[in-house]
N, CA, C and O atoms as CSV, one atom per row, in Angstrom:
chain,resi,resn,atom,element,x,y,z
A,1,UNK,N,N,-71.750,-96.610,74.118
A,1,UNK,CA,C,-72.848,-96.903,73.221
A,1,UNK,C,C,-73.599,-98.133,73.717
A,1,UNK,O,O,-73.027,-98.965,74.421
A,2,UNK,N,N,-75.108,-98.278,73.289
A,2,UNK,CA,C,-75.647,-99.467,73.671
A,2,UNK,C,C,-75.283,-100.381,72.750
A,2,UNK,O,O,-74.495,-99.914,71.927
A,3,UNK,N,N,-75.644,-101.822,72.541
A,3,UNK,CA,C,-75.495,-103.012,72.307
A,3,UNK,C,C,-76.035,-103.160,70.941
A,3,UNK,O,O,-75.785,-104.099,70.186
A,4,UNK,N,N,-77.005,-101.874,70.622
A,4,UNK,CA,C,-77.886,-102.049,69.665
A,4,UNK,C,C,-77.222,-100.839,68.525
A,4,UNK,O,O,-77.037,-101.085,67.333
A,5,UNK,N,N,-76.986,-99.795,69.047
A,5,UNK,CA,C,-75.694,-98.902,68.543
A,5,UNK,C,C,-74.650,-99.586,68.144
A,5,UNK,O,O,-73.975,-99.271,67.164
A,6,UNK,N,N,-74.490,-100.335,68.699
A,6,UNK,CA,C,-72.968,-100.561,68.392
A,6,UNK,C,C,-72.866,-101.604,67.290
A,6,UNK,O,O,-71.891,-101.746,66.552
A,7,UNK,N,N,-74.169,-102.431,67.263
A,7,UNK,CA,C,-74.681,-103.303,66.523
A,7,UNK,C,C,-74.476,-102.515,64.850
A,7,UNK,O,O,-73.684,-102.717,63.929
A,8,UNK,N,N,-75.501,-101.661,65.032
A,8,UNK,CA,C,-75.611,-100.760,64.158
A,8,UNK,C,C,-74.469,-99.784,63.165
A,8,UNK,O,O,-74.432,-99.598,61.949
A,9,UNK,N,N,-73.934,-99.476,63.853
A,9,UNK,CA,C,-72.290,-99.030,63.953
A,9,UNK,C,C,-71.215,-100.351,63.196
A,9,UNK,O,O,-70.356,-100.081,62.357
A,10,UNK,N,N,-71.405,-101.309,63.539
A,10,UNK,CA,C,-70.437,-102.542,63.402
A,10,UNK,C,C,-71.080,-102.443,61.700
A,10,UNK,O,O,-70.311,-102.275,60.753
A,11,UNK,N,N,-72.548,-102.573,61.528
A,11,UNK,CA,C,-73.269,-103.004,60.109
A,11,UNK,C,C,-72.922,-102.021,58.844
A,11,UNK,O,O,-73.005,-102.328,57.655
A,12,UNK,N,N,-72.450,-100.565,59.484
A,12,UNK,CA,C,-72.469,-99.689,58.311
A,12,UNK,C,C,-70.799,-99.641,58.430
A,12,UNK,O,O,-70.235,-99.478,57.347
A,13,UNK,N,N,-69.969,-99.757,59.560
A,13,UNK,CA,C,-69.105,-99.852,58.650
A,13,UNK,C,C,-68.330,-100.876,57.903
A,13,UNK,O,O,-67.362,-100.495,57.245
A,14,UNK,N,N,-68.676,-102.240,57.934
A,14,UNK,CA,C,-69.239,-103.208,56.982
A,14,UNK,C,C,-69.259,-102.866,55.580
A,14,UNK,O,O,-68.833,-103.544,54.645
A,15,UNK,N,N,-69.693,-101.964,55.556
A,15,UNK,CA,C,-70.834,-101.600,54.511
A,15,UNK,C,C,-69.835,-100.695,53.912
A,15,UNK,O,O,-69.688,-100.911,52.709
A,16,UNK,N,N,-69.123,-99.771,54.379
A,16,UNK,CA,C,-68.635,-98.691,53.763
A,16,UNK,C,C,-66.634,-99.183,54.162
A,16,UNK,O,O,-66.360,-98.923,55.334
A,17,UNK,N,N,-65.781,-99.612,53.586
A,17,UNK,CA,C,-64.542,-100.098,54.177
A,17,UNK,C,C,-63.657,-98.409,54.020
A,17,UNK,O,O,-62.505,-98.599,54.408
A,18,UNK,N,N,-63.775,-97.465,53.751
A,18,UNK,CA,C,-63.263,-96.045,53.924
A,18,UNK,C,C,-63.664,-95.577,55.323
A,18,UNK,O,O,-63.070,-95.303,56.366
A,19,UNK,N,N,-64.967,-95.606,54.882
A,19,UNK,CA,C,-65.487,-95.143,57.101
A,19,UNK,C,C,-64.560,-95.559,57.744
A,19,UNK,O,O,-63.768,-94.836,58.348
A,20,UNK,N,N,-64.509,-97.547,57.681
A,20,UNK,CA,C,-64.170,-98.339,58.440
A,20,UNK,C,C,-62.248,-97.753,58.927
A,20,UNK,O,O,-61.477,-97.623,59.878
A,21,UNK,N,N,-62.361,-97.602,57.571
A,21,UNK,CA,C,-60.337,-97.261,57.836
A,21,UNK,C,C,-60.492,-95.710,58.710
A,21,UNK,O,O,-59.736,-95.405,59.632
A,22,UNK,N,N,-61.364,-95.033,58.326
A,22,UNK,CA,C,-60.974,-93.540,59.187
A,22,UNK,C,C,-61.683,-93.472,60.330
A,22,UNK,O,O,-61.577,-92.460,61.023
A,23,UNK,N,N,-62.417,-94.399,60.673
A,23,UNK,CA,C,-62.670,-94.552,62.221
A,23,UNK,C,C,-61.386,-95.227,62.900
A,23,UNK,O,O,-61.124,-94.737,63.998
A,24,UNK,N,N,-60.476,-96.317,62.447
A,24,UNK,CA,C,-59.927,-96.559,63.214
A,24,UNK,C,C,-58.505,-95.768,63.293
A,24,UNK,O,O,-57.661,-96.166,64.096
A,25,UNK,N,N,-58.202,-94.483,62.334
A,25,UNK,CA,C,-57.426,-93.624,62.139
A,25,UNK,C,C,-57.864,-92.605,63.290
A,25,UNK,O,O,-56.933,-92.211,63.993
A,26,UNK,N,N,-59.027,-92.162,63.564
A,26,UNK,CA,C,-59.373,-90.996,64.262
A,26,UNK,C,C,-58.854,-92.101,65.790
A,26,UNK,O,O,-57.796,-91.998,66.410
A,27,UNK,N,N,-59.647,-92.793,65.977
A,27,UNK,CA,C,-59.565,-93.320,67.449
A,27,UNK,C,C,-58.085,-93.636,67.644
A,27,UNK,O,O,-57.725,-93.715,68.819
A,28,UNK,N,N,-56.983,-93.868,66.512
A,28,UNK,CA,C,-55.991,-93.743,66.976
A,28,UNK,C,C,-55.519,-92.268,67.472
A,28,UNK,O,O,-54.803,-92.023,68.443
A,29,UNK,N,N,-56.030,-91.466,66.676
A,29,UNK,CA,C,-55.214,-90.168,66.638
A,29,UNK,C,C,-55.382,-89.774,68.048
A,29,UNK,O,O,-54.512,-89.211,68.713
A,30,UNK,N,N,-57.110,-90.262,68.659
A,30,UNK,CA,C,-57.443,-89.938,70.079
A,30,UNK,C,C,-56.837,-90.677,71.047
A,30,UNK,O,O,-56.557,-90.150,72.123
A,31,UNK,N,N,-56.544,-92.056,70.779
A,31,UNK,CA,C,-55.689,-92.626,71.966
A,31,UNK,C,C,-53.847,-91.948,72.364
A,31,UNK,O,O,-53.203,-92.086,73.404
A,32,UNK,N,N,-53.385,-91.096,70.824
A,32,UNK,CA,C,-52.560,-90.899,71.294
A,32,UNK,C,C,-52.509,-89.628,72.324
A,32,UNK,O,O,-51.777,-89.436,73.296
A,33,UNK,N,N,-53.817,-88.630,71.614
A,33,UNK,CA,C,-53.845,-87.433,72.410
A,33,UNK,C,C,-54.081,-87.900,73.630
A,33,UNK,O,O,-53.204,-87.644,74.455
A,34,UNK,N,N,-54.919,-88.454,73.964
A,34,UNK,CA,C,-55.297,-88.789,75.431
A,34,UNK,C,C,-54.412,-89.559,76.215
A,34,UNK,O,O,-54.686,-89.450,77.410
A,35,UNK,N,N,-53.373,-90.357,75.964
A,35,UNK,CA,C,-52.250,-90.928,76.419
A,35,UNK,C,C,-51.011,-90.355,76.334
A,35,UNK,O,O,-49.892,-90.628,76.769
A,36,UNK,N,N,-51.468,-89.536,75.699
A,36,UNK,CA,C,-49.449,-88.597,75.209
A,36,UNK,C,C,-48.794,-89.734,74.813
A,36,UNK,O,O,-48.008,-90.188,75.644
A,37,UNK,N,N,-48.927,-90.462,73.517
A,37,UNK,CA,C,-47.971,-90.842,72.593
A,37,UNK,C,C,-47.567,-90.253,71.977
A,37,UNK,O,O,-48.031,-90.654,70.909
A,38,UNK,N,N,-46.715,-89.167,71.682
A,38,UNK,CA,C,-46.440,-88.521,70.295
A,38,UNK,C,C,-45.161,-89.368,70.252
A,38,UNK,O,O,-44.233,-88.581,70.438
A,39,UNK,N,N,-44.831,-90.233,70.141
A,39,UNK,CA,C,-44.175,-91.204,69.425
A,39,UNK,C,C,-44.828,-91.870,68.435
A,39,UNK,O,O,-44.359,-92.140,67.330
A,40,UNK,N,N,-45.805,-92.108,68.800
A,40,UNK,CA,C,-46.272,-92.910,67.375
A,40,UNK,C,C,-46.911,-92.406,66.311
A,40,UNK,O,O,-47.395,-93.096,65.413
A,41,UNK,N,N,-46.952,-90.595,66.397
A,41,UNK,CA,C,-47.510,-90.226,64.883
A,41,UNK,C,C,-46.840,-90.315,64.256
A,41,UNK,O,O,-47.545,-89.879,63.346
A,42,UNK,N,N,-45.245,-90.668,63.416
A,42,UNK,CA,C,-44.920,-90.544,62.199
A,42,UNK,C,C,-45.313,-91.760,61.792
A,42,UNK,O,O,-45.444,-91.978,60.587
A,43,UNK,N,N,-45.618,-92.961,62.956
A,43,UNK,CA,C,-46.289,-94.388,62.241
A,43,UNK,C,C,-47.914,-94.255,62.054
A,43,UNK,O,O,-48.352,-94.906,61.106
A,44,UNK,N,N,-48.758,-93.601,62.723
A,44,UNK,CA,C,-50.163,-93.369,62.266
A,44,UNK,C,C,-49.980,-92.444,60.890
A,44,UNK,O,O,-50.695,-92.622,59.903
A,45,UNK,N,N,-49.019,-91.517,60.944
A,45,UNK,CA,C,-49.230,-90.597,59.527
A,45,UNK,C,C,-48.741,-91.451,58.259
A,45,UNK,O,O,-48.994,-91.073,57.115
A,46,UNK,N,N,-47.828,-92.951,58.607
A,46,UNK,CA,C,-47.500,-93.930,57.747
A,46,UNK,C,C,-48.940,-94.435,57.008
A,46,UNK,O,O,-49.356,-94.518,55.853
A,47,UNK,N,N,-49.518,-94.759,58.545
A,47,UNK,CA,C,-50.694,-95.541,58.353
A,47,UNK,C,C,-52.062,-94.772,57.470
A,47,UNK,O,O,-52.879,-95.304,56.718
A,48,UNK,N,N,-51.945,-93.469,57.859
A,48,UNK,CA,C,-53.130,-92.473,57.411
A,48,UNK,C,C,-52.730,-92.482,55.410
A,48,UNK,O,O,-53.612,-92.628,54.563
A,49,UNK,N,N,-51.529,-92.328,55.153
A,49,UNK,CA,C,-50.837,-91.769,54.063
A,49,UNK,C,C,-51.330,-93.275,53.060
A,49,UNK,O,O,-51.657,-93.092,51.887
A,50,UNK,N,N,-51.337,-94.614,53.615
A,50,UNK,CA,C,-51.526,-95.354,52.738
A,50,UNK,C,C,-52.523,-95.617,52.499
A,50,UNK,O,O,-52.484,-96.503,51.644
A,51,UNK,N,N,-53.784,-95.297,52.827
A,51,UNK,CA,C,-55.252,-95.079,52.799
A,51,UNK,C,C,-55.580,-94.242,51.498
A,51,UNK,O,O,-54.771,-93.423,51.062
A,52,UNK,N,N,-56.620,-94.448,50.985
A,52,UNK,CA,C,-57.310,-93.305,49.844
A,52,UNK,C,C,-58.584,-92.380,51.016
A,52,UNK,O,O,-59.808,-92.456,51.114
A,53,UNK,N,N,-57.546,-91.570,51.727
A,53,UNK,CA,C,-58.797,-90.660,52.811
A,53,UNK,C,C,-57.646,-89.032,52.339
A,53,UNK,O,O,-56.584,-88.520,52.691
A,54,UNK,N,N,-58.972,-88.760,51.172
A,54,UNK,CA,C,-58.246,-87.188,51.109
A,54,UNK,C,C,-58.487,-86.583,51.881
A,54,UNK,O,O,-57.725,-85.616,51.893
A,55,UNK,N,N,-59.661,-86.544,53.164
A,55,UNK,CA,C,-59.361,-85.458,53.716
A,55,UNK,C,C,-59.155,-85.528,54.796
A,55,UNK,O,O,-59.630,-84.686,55.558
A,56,UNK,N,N,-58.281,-86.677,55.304
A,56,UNK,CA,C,-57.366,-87.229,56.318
A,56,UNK,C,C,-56.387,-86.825,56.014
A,56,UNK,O,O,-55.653,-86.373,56.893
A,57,UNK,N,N,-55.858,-86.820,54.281
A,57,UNK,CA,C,-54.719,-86.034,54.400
A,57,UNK,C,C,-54.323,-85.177,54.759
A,57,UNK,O,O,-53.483,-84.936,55.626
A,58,UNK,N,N,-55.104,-84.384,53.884
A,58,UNK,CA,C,-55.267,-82.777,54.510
A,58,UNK,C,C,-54.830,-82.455,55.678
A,58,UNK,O,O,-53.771,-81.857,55.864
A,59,UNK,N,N,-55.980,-83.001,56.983
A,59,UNK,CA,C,-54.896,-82.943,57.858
A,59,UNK,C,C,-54.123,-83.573,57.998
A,59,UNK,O,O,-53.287,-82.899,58.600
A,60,UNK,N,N,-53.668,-84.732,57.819
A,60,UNK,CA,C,-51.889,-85.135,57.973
A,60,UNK,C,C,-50.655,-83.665,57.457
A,60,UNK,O,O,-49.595,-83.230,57.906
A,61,UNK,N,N,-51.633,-83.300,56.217
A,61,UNK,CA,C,-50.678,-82.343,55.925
A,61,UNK,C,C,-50.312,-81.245,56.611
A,61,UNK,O,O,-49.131,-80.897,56.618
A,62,UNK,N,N,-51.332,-80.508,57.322
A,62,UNK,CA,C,-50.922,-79.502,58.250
A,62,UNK,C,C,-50.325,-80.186,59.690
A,62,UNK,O,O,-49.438,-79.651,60.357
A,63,UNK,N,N,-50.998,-81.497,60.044
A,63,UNK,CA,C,-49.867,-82.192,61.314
A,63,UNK,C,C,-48.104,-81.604,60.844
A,63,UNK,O,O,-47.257,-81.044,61.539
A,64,UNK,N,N,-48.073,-82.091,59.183
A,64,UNK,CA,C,-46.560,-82.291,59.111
A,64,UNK,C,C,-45.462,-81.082,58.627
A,64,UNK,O,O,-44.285,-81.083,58.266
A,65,UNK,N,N,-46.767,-79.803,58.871
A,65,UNK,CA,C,-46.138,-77.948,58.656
A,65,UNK,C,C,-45.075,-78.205,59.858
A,65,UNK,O,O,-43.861,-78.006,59.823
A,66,UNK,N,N,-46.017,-78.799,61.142
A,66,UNK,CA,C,-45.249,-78.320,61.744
A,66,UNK,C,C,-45.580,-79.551,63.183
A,66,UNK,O,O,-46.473,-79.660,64.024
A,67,UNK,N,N,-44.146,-80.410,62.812
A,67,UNK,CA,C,-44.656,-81.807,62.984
A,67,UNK,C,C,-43.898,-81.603,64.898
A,67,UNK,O,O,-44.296,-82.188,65.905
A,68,UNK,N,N,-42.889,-80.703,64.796
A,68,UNK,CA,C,-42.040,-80.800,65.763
A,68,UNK,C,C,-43.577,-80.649,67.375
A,68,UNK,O,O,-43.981,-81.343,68.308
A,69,UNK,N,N,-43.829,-79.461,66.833
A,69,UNK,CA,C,-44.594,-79.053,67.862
A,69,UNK,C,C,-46.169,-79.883,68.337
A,69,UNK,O,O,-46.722,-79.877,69.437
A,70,UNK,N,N,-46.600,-80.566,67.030
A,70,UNK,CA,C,-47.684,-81.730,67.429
A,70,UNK,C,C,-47.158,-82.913,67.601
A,70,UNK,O,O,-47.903,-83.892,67.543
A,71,UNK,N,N,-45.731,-83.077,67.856
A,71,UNK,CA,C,-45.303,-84.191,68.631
A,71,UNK,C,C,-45.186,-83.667,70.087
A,71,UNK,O,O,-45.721,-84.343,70.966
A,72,UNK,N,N,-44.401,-82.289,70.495
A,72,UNK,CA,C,-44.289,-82.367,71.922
A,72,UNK,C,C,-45.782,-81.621,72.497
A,72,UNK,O,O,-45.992,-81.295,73.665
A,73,UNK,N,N,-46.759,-81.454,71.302
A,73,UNK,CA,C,-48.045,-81.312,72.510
A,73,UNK,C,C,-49.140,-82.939,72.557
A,73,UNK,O,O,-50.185,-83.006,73.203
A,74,UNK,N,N,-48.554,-84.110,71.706
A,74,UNK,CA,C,-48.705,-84.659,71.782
A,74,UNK,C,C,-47.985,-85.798,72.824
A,74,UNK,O,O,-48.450,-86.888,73.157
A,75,UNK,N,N,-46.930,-85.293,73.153
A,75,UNK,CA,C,-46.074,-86.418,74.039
A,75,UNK,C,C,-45.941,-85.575,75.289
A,75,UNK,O,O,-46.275,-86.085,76.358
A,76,UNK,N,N,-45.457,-84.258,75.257
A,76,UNK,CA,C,-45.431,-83.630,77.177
A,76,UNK,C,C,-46.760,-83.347,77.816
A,76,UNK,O,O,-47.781,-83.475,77.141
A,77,UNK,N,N,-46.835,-82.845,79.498
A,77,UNK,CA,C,-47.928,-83.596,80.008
A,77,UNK,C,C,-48.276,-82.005,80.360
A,77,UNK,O,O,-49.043,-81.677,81.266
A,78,UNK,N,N,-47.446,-80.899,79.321
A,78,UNK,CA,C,-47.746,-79.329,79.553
A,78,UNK,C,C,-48.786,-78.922,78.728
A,78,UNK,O,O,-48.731,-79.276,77.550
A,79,UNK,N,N,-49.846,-78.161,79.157
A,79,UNK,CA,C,-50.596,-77.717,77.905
A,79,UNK,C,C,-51.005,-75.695,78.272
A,79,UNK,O,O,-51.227,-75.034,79.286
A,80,UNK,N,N,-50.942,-75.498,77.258
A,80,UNK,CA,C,-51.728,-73.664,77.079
A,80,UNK,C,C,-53.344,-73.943,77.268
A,80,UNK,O,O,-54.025,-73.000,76.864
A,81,UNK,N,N,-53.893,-74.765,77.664
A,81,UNK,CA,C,-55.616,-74.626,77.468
A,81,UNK,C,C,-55.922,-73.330,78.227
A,81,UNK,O,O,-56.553,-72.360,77.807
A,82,UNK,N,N,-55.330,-73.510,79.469
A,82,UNK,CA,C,-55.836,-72.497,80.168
A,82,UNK,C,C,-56.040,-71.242,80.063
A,82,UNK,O,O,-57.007,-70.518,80.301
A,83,UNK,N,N,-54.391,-70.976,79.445
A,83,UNK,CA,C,-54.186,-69.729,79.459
A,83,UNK,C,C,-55.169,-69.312,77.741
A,83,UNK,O,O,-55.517,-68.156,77.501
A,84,UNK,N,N,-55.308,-69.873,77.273
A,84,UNK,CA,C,-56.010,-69.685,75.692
A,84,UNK,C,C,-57.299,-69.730,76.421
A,84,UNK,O,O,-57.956,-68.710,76.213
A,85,UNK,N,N,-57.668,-70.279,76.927
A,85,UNK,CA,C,-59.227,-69.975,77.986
A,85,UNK,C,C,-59.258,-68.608,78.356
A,85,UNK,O,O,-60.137,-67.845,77.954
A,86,UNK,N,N,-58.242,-68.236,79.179
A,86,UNK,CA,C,-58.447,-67.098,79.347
A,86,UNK,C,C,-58.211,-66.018,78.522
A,86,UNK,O,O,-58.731,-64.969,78.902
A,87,UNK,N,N,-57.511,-65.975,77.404
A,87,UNK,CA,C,-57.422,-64.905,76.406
A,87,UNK,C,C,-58.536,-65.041,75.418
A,87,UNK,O,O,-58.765,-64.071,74.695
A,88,UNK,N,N,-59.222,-66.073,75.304
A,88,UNK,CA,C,-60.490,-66.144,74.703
A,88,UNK,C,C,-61.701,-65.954,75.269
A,88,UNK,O,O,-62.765,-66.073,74.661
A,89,UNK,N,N,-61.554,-65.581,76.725
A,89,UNK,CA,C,-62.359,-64.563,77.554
A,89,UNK,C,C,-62.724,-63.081,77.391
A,89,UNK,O,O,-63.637,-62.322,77.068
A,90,UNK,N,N,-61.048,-63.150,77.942
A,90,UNK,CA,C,-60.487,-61.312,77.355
A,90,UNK,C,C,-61.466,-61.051,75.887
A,90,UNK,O,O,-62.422,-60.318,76.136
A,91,UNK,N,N,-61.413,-61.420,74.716
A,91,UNK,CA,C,-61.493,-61.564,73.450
A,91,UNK,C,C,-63.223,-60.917,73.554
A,91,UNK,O,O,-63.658,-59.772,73.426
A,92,UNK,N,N,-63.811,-62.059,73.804
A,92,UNK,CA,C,-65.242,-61.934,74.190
A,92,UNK,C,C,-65.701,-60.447,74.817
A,92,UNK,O,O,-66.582,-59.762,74.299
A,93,UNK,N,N,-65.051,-60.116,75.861
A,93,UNK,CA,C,-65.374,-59.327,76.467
A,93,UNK,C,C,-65.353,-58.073,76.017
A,93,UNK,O,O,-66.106,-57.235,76.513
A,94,UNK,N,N,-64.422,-57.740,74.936
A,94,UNK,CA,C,-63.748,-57.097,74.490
A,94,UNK,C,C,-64.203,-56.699,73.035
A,94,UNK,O,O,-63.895,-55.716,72.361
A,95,UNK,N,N,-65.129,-57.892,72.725
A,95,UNK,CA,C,-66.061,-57.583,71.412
A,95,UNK,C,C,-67.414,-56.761,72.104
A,95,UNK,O,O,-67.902,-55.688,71.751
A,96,UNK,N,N,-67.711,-57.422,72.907
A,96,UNK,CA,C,-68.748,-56.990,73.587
A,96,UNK,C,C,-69.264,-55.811,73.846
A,96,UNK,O,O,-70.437,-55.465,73.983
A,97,UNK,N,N,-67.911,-55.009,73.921
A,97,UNK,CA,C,-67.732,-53.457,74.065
A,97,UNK,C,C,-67.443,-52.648,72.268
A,97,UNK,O,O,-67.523,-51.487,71.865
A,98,UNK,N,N,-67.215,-53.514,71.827
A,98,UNK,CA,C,-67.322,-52.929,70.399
A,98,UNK,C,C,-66.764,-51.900,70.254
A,98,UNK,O,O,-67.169,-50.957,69.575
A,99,UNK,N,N,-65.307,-51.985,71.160
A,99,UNK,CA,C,-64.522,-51.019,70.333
A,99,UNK,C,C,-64.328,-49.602,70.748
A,99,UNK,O,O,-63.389,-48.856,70.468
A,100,UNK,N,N,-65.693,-49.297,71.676
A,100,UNK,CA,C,-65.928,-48.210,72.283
A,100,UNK,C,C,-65.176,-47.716,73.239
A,100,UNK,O,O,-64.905,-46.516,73.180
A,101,UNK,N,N,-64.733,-48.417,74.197
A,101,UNK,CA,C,-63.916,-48.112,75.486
A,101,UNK,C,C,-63.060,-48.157,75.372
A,101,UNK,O,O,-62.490,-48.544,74.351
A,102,UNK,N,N,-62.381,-47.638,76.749
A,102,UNK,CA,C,-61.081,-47.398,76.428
A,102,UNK,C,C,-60.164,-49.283,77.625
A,102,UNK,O,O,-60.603,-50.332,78.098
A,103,UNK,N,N,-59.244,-48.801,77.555
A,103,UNK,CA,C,-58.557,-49.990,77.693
A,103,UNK,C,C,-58.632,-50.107,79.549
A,103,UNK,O,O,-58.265,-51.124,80.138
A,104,UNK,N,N,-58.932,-49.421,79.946
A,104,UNK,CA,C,-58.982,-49.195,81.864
A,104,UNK,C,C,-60.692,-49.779,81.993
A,104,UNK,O,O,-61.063,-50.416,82.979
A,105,UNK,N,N,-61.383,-49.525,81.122
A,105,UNK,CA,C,-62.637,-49.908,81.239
A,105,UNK,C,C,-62.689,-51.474,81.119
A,105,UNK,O,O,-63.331,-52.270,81.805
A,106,UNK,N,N,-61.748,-51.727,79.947
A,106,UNK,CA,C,-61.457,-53.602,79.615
A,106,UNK,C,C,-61.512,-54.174,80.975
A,106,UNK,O,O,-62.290,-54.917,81.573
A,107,UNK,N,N,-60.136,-53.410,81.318
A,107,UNK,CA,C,-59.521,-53.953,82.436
A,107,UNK,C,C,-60.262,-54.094,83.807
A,107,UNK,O,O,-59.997,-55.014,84.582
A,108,UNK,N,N,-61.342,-52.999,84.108
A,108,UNK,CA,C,-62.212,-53.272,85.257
A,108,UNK,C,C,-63.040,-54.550,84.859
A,108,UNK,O,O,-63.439,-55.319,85.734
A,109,UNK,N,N,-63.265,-54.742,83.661
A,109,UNK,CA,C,-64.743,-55.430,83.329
A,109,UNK,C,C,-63.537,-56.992,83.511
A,109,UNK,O,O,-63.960,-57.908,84.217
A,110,UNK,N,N,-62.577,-57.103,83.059
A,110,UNK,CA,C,-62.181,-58.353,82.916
A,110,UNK,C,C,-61.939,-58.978,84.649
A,110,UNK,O,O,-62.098,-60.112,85.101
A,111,UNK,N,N,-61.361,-57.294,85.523
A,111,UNK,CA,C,-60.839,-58.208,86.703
A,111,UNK,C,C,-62.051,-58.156,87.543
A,111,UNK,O,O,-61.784,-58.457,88.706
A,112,UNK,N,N,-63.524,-57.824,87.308
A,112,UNK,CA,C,-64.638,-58.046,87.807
A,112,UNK,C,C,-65.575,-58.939,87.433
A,112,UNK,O,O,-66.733,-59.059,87.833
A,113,UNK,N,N,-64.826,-59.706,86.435
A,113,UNK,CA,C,-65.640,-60.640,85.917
A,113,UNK,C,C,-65.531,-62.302,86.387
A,113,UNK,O,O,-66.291,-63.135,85.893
């Protein structure tokens, strides 16, 4: 951001101390994704939980359905993007045809694509 953004940015959340708390909730949540901490979400979901941000909860609440697995895609250095890239290819392609074709036709169009 520029100098004058950020200026700007600094004044409203000033202004609003809820923003202020769920900006620095999100940028945690991003330093951990981007660093692979999943050690420290049951202390950010400490931190999120004592806040009045309902719809931070919210998601805290689905983080904690199923807490096992947004810790180890938060802490190992393995991820599915790819392969969900590519089945959300398939997907596309596959609407595209609306149903009409048969499954050998998928299959040319996907491995020619």
């Amino acid at each position: 951001m520029s100098e004058s953004e950020h200026t700007k940015l600094k004044s409203v959340l000033a202004g609003c101390p809820e923003l202020d708390a769920l900006t620095g909730h999100v940028h945690a949540f991003g330093k951990m994704l981007t660093q692979l901490q999943g050690d420290q979400l049951p202390r950010w979901i400490k931190a999120v939980r004592a806040d009045d941000l309902p719809t931070l909860h919210t998601f805290v609440n689905g983080v904690e359905r199923d807490l096992a697995a947004v810790t180890a895609g938060l802490t190992l250095p393995w991820s599915s993007g790819i392969v969900e890239g590519h089945v959300n290819r398939i997907k596309m392609i596959k609407r595209q045809m609306y149903g009409r074709a048969s499954f050998s036709l998928l299959r040319k169009r996907v491995l020619l694509a």
